[in-house]
FIKOLKE-9263 format. One record per residue (C-alpha): z, x, y; residue in one letter. Coordinates in pm, whole numbers, padded with zeros to 5 digits, always signed. Example, Ala and Ser with C-alpha at 12.3 -4.5 7.8 and 13.67 -1.06 7.14 Angstrom:
FIKOLKE-9263
up=+00780 | east=+01230 | north=-00450 | vopa=A
up=+00714 | east=+01367 | north=-00106 | vopa=S
This chain:
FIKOLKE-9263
up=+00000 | east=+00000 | north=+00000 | vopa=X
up=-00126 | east=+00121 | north=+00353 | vopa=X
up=+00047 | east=+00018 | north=+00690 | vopa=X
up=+00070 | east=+00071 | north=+01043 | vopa=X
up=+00301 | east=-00094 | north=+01300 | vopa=X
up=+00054 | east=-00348 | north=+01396 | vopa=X
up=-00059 | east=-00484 | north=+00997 | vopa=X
up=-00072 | east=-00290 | north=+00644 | vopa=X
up=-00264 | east=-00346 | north=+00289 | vopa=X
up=-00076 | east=-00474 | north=+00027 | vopa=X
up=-00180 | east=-00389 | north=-00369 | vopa=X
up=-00459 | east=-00646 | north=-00374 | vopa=X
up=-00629 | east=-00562 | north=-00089 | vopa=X
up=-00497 | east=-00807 | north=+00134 | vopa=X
up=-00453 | east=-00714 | north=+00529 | vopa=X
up=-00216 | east=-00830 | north=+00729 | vopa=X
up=-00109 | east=-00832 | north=+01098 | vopa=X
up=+00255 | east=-00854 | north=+01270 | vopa=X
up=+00254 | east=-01135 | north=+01533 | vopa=X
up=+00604 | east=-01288 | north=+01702 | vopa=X
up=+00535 | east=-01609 | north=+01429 | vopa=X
up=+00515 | east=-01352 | north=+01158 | vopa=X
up=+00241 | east=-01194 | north=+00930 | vopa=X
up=-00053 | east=-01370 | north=+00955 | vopa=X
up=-00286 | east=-01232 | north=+00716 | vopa=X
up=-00623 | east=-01099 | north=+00833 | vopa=X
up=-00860 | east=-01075 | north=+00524 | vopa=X
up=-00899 | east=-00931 | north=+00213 | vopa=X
up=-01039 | east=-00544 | north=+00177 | vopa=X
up=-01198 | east=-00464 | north=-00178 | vopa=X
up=-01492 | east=-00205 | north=-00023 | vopa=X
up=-01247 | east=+00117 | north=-00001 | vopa=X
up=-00930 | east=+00273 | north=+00098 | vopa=X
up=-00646 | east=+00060 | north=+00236 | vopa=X
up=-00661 | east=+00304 | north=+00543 | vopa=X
up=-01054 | east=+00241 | north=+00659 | vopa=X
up=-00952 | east=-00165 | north=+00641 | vopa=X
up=-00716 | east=-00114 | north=+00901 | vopa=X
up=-00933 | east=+00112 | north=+01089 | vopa=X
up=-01159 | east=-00183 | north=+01045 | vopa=X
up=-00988 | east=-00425 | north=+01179 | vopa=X
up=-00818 | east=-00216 | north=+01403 | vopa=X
up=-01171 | east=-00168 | north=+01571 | vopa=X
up=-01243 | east=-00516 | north=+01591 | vopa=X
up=-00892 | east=-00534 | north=+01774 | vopa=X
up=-01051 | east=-00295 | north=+02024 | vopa=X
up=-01281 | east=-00509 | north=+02036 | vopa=X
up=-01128 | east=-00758 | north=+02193 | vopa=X
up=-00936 | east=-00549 | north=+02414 | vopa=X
up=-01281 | east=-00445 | north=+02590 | vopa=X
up=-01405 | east=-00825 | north=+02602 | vopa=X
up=-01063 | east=-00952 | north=+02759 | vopa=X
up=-01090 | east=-00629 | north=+02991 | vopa=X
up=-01466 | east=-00735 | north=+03130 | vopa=X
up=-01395 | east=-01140 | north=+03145 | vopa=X
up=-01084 | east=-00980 | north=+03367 | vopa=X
up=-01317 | east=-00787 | north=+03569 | vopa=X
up=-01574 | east=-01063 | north=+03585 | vopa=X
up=-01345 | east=-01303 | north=+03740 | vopa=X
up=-01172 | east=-01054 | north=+03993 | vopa=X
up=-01506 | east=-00954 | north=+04145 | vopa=X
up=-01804 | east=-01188 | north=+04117 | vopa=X
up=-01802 | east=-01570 | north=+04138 | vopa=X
up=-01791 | east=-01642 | north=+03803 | vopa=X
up=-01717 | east=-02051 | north=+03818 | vopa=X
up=-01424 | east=-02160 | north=+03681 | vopa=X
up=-01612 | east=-02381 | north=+03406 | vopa=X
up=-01763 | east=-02053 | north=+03315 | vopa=X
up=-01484 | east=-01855 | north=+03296 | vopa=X
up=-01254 | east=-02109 | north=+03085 | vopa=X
up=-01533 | east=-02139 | north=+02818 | vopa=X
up=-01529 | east=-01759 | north=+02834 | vopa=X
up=-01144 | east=-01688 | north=+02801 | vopa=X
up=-01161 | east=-02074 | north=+02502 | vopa=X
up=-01398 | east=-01797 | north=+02306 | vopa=X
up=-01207 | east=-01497 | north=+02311 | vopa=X
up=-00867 | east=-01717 | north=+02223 | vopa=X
up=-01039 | east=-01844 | north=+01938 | vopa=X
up=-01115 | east=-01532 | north=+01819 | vopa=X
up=-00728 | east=-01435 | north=+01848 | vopa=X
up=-00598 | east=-01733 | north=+01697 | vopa=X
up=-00798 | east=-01666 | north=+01405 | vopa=X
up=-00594 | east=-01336 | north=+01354 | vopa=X
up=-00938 | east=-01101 | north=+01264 | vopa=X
up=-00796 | east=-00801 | north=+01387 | vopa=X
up=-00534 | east=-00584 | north=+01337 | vopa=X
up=-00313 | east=-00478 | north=+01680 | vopa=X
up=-00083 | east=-00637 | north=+01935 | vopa=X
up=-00235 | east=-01039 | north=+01953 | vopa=X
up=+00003 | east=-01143 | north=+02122 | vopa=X
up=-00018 | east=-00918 | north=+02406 | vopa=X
up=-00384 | east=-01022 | north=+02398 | vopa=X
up=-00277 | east=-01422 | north=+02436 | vopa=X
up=-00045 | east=-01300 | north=+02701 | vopa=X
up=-00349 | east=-01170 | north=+02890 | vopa=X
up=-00587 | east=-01470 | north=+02802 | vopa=X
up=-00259 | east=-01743 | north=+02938 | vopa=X
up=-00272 | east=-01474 | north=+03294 | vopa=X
up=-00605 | east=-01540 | north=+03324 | vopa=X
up=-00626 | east=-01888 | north=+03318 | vopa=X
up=-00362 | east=-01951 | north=+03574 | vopa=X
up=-00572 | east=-01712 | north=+03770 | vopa=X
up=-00907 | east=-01905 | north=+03681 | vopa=X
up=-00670 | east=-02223 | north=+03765 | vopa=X
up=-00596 | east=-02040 | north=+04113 | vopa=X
up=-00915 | east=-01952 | north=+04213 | vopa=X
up=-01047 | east=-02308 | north=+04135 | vopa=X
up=-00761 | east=-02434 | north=+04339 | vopa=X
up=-00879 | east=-02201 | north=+04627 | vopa=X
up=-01235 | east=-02292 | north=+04624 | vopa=X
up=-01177 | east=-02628 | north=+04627 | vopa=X
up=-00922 | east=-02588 | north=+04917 | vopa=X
up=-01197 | east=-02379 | north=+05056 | vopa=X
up=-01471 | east=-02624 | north=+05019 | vopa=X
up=-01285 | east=-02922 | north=+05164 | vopa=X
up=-01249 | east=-02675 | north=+05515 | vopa=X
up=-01578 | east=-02610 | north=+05498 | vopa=X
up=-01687 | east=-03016 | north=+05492 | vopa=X
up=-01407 | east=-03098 | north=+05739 | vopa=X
up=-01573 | east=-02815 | north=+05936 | vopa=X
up=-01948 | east=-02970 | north=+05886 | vopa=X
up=-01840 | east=-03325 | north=+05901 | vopa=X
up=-01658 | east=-03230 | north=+06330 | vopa=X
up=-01990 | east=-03027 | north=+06362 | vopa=X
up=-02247 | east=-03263 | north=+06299 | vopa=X
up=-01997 | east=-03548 | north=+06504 | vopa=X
up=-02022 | east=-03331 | north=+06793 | vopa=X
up=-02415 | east=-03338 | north=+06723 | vopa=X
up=-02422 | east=-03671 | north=+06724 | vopa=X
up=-02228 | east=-03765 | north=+07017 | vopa=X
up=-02450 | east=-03499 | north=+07248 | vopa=X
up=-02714 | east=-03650 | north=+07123 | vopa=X
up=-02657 | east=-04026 | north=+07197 | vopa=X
up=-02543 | east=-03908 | north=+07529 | vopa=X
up=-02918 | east=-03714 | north=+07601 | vopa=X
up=-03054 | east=-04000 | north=+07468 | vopa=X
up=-02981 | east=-04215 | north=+07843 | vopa=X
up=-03098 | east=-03903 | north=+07987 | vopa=X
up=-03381 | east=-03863 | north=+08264 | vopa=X
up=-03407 | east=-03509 | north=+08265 | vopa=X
up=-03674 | east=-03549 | north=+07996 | vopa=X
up=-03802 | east=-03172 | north=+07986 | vopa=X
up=-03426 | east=-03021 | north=+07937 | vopa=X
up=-03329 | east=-03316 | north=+07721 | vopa=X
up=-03583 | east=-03282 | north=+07512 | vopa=X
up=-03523 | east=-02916 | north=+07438 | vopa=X
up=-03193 | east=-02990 | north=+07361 | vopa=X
up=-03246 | east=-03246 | north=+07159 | vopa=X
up=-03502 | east=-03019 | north=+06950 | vopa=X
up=-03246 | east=-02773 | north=+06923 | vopa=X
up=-02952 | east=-02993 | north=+06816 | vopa=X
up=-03199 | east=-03025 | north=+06538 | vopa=X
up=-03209 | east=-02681 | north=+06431 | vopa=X
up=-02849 | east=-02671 | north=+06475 | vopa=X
up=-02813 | east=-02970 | north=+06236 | vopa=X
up=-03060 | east=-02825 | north=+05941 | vopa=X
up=-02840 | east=-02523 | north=+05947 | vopa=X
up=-02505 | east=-02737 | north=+05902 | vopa=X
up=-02386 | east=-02760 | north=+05503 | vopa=X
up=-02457 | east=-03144 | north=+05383 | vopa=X
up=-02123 | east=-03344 | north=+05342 | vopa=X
up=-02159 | east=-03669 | north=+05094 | vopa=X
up=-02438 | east=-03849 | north=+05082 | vopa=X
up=-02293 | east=-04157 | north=+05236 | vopa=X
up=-02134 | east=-03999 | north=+05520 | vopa=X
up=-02412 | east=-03742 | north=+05591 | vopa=X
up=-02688 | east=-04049 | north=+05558 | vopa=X
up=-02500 | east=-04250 | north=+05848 | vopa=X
up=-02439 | east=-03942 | north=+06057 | vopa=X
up=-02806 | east=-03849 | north=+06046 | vopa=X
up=-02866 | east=-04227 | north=+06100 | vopa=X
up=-02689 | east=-04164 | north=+06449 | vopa=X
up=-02855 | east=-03874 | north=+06514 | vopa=X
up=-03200 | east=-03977 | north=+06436 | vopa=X
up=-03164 | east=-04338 | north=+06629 | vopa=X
up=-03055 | east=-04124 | north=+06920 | vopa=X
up=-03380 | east=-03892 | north=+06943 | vopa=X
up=-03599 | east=-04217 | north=+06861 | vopa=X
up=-03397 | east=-04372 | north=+07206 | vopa=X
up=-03520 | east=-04101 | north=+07394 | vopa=X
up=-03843 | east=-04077 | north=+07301 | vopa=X
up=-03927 | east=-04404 | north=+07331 | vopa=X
up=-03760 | east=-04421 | north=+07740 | vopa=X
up=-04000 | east=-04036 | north=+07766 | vopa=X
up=-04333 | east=-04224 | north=+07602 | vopa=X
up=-04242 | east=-04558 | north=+07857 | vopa=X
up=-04162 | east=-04313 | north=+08144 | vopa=X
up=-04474 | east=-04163 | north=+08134 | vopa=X
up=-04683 | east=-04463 | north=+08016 | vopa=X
up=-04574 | east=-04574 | north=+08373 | vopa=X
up=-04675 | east=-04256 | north=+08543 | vopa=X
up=-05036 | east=-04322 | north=+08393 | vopa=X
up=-04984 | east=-04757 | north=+08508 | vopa=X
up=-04961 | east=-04593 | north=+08829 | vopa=X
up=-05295 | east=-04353 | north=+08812 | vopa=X
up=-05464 | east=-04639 | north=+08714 | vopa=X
up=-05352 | east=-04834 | north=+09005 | vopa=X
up=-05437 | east=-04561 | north=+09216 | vopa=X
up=-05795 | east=-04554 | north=+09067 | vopa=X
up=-05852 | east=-04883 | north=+09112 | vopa=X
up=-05765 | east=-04901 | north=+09495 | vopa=X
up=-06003 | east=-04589 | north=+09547 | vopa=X
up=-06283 | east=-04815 | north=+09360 | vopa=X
up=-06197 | east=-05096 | north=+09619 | vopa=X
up=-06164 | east=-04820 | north=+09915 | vopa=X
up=-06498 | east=-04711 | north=+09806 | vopa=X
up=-06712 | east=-05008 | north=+09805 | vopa=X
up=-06558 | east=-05090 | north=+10109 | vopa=X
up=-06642 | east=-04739 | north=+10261 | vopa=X
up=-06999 | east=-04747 | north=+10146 | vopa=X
up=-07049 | east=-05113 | north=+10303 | vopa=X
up=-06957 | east=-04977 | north=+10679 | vopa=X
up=-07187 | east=-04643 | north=+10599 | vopa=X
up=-07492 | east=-04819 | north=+10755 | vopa=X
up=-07252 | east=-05001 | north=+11089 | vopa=X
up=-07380 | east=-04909 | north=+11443 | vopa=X
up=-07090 | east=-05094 | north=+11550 | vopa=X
up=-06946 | east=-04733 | north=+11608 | vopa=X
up=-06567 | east=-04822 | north=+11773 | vopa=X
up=-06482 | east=-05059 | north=+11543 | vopa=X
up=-06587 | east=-04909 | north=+11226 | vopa=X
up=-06506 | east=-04553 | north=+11316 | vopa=X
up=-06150 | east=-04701 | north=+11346 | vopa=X
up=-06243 | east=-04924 | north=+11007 | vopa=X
up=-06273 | east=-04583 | north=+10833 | vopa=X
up=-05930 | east=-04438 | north=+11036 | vopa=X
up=-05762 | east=-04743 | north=+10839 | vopa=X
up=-05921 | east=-04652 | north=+10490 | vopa=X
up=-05833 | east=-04352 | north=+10526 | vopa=X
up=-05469 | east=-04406 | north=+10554 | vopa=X
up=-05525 | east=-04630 | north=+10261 | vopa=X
up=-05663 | east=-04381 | north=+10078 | vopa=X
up=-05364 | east=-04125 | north=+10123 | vopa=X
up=-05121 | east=-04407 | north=+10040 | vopa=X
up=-05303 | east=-04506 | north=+09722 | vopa=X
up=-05171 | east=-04163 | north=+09558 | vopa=X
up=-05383 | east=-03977 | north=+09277 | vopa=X
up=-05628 | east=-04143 | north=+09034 | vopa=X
up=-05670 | east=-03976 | north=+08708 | vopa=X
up=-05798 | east=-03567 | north=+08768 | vopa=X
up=-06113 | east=-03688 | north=+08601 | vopa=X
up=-06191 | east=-03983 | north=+08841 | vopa=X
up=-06006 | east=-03829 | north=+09163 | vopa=X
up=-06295 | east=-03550 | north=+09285 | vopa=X
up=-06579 | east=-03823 | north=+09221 | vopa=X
up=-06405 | east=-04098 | north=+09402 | vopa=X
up=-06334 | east=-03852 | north=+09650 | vopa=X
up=-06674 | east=-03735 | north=+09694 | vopa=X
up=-06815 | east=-04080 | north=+09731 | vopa=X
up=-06572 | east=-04202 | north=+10018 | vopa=X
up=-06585 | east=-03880 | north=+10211 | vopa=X
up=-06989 | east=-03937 | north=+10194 | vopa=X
up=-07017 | east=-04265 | north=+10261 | vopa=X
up=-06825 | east=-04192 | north=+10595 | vopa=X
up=-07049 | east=-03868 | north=+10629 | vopa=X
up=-07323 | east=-04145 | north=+10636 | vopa=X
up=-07216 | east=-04334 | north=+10933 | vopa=X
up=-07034 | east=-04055 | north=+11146 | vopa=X
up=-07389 | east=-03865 | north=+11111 | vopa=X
up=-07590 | east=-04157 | north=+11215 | vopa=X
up=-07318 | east=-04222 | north=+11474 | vopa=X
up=-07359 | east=-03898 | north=+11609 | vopa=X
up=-07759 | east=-03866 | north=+11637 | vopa=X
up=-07672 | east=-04174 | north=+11832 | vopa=X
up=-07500 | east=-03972 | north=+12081 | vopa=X
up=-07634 | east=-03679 | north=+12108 | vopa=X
up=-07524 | east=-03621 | north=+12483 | vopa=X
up=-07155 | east=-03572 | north=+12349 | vopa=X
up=-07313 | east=-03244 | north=+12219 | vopa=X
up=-07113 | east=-03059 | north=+12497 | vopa=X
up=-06817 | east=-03228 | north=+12328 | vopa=X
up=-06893 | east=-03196 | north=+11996 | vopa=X
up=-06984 | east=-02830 | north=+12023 | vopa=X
up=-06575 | east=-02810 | north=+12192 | vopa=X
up=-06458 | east=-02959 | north=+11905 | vopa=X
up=-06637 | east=-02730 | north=+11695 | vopa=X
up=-06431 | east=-02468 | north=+11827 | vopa=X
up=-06106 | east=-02627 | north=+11786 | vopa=X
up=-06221 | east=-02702 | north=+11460 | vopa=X
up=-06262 | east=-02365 | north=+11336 | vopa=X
up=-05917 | east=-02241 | north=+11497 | vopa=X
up=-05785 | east=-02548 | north=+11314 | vopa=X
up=-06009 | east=-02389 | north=+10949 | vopa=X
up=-05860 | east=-02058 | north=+11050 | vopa=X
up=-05573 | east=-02171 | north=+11046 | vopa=X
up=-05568 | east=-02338 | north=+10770 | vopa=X
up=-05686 | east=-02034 | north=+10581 | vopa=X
up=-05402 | east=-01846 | north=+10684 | vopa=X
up=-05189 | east=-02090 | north=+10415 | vopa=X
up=-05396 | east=-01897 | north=+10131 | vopa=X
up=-05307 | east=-01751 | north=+09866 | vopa=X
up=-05083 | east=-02047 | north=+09820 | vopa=X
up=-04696 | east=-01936 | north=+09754 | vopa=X
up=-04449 | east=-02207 | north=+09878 | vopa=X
up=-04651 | east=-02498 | north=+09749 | vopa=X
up=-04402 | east=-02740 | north=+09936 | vopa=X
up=-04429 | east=-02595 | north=+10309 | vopa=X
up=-04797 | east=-02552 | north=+10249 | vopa=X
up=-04858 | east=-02877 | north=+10166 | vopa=X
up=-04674 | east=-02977 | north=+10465 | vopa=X
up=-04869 | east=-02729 | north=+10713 | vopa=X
up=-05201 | east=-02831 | north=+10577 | vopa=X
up=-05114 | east=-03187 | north=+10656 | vopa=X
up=-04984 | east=-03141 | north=+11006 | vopa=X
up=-05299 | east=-02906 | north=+11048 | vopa=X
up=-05514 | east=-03201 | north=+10888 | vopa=X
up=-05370 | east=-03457 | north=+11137 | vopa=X
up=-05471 | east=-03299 | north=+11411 | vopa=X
up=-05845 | east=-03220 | north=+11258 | vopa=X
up=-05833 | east=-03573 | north=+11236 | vopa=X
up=-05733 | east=-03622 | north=+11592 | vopa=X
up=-06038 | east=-03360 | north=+11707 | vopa=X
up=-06338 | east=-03578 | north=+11616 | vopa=X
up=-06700 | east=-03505 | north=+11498 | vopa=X
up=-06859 | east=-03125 | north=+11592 | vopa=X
up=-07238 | east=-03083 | north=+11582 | vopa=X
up=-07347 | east=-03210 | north=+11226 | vopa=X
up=-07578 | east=-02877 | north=+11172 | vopa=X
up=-07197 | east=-02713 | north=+11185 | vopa=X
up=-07024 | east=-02925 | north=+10983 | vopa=X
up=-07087 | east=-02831 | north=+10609 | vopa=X
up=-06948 | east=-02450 | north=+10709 | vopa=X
up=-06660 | east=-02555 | north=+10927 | vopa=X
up=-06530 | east=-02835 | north=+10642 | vopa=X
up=-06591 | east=-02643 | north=+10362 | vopa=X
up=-06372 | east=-02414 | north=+10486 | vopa=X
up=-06114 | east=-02642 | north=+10520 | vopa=X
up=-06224 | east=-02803 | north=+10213 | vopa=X
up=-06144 | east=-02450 | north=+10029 | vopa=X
up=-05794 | east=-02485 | north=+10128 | vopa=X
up=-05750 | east=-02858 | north=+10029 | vopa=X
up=-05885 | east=-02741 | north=+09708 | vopa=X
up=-05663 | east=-02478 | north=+09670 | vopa=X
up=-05363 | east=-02698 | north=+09727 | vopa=X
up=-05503 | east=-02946 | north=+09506 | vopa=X
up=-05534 | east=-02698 | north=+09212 | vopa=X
up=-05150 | east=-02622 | north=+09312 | vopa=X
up=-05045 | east=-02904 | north=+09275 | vopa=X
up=-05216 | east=-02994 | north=+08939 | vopa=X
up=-05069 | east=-02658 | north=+08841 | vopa=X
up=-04721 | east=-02775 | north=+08932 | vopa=X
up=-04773 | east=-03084 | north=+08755 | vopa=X
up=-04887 | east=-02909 | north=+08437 | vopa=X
up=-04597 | east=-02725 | north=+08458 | vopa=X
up=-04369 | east=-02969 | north=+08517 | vopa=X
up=-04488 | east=-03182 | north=+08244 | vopa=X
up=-04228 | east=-03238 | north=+07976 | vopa=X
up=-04466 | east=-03440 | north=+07732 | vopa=X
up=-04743 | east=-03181 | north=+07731 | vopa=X
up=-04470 | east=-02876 | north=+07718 | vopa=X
up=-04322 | east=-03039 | north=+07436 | vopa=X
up=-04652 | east=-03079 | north=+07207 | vopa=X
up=-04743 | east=-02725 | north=+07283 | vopa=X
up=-04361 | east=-02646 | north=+07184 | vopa=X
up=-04397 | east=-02858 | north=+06875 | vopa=X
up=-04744 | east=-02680 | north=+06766 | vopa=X
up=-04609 | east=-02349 | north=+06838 | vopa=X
up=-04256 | east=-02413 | north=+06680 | vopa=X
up=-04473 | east=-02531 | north=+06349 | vopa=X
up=-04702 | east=-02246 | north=+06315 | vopa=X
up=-04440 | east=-02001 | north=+06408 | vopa=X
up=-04272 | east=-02136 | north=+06110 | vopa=X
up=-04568 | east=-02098 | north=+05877 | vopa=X
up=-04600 | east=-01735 | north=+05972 | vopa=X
up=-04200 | east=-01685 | north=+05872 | vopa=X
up=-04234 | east=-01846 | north=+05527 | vopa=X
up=-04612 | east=-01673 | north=+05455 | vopa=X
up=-04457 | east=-01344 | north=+05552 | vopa=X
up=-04092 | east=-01428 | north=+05288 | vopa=X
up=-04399 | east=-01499 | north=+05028 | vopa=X
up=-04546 | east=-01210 | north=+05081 | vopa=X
up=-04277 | east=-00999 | north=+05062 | vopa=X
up=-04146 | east=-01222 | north=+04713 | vopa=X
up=-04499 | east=-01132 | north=+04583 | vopa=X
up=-04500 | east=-00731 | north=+04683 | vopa=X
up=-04173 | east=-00748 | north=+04526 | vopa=X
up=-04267 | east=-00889 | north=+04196 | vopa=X
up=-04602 | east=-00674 | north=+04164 | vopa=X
up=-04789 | east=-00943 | north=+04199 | vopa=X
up=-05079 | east=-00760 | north=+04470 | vopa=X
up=-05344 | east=-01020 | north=+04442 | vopa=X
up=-05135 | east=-01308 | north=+04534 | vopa=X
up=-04956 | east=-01083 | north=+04784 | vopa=X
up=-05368 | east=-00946 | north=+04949 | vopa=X
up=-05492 | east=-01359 | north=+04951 | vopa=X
up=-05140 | east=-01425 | north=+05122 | vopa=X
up=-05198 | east=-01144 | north=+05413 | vopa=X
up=-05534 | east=-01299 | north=+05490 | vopa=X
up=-05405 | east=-01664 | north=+05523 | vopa=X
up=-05109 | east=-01488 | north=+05726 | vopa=X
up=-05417 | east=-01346 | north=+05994 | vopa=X
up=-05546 | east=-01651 | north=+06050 | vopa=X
up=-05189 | east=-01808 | north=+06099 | vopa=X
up=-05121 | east=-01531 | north=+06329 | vopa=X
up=-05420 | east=-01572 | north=+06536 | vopa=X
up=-05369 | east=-01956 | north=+06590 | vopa=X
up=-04988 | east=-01925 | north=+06686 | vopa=X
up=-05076 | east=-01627 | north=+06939 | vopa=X
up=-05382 | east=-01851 | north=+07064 | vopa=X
up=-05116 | east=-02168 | north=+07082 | vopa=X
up=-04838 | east=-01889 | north=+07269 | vopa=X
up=-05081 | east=-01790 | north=+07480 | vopa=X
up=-05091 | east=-02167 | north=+07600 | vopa=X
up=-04737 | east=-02234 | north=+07632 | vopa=X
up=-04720 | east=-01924 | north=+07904 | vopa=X
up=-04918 | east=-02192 | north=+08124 | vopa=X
up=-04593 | east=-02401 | north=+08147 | vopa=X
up=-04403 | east=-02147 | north=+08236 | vopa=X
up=-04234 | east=-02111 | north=+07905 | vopa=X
């Protein structure tokens, strides 16, 4: 008989092992000497000592779940309980029962931990949601509206929370930016009501201004066309596309008459040809406001400077294409100011050109992670096709960048 102070042989071969029950035996050893079974199951003690060691290990430094990790330590405790081995089981039980009550504590932790983090993600997106109702009565519909689009952001980077609560949060949050743009879309629906409006009058101004072109009843009409004109300022802007050619019409048809008027009396030449001269002082003058910088106090000078062209009266016609077109230059200039402002200024257009350039910006960042995902893997030929979808990506979102710089953006 063979023993150690762990198990021993008896005479038939059985093995045994000491535990704090008793000898349990192990299994029964006919192959050789009673020494090389306990070496044998000796080594499958050690064994276990080196599994035990790395599921220790394991849970100490990765995240092994706790499911995982109680199936893992339910194997191992099998394998004790069914006394295999030869060596100090219950020191190995003793390890196995410490482990779960760490398993047990870590679960307890996480838990703990992911409750914070929900409490945490349910107050964020609440705080979302309450900005966002308030910028939904908002008028400031270029800064709302990039607010609003980056609450968004904000909210796809939040954790989700339950499905009920999440669904009625984003509910909130989503009737909120539907608010808004709905009072933007009417807003500016009303901005075009108005352009049409304008449009309109000039049509009416027109026909009316055309019908006097042919009068030789030159008091009356001349102040006729005093009166439309005022109408015409008042009317504000048509549409850009109808404005020039509306413009162009009215100014002609009174081109018409004053010419005709003028031929007519021809011995104010003396005074036309004085008026000429202010005229040009006035175009001089005028030019002086260009380049354009402060839009507002140009605007304003040009119109003082205009009211008192106005006031001058007709110079000789021969003279009158130069001397206008000068001031004409100026009006234009102003004109392409102002459209300039407007294009600047305007939150719906900024916010499509945002919108394309916030899409393909994002299709460049997910073609580049595939690309990179395919280099990694070896895959080359999926990686090459990718880098030629990527350049025409590329070239679209610098073409659609390019764009946005004419907001100011």
């Amino acid at each position: 008989m063979s023993s150690d102070p762990w198990g021993r042989v008896d005479e038939t071969g059985t093995v045994y092992v000491r535990t704090a029950e008793g000898e349990q035996v192990v299994g029964s050893w006919q192959a050789g000497s009673p020494e090389e079974a306990l070496a044998y199951f000796e080594r499958k003690y050690e064994g276990l000592v080196v599994e035990i060691g790395l599921l220790e290990k394991r849970v100490q430094t990765t995240d092994l779940s706790a499911k995982d990790a109680q199936v893992a330590i339910d194997h191992i405790r099998e394998q004790v309980d069914a006394h295999h081995a030869v060596g100090d089981l219950d020191a190995l039980r003793g390890r196995l029962d410490k482990l779960v009550a760490t398993v047990e504590s870590r679960r307890e932790e996480r838990k703990q931990q992911r409750a914070k983090q929900s409490d945490e993600a349910r107050k964020a997106k609440e705080d979302l949601v309450a900005e966002a109702e308030q910028l939904a009565q908002s008028d400031q519909w270029r800064a709302a509206g990039e607010r609003l689009r980056a609450l968004v952001d904000t909210w796809k980077g939040l954790p989700r929370l339950d499905r009920k609560s999440d669904d009625e949060l984003w509910h909130r949050f989503s009737h909120a930016r539907s608010a808004f743009s709905k009072r933007r879309k009417a807003h500016f629906a009303q901005l075009d009501a108005q352009r049409e409006e304008a449009r309109r009058t000039k049509e009416r101004l027109v026909a009316d201004a055309e019908a006097l072109s042919g009068s030789t009843d030159w008091g009356p009409t001349a102040a006729r066309y005093r009166e439309l004109m005022a109408d015409w300022k008042a009317a504000g802007r048509a549409q850009r596309e109808h404005e020039d050619d509306l413009w162009n019409r009215f100014r002609g048809a009174q081109d018409v008459f004053f010419a005709a008027r003028s031929s007519v009396f021809a011995e104010r030449d003396a005074e036309q040809t004085e008026n000429l001269k202010l005229k040009e002082e006035l175009a001089e003058e005028a030019e002086k406001l260009l380049p354009i910088g402060d839009l507002k106090s140009a605007r304003a000078a040009f119109r003082t400077i205009n009211e008192r062209w106005e006031a001058i009266g007709h110079v000789p016609r021969d003279a009158r294409p130069k001397v206008e077109g000068r001031m004409h230059t100026v009006e234009r200039a102003l004109q392409e100011a102002e459209e300039a402002e407007w294009r600047r200024t305007n939150p719906e257009a900024r916010a499509r050109a945002e919108g394309l350039t916030g899409q393909l910006q994002a299709a460049v960042d997910k073609l580049r992670a595939q690309i990179e995902q395919a280099r990694a893997q070896g895959n080359s030929a999926r990686a090459d096709k990718l880098e030629r979808e990527l350049e025409g990506r590329q070239a679209l979102l610098d073409q659609a960048l390019k764009g946005l710089q004419e907001f100011g953006g």
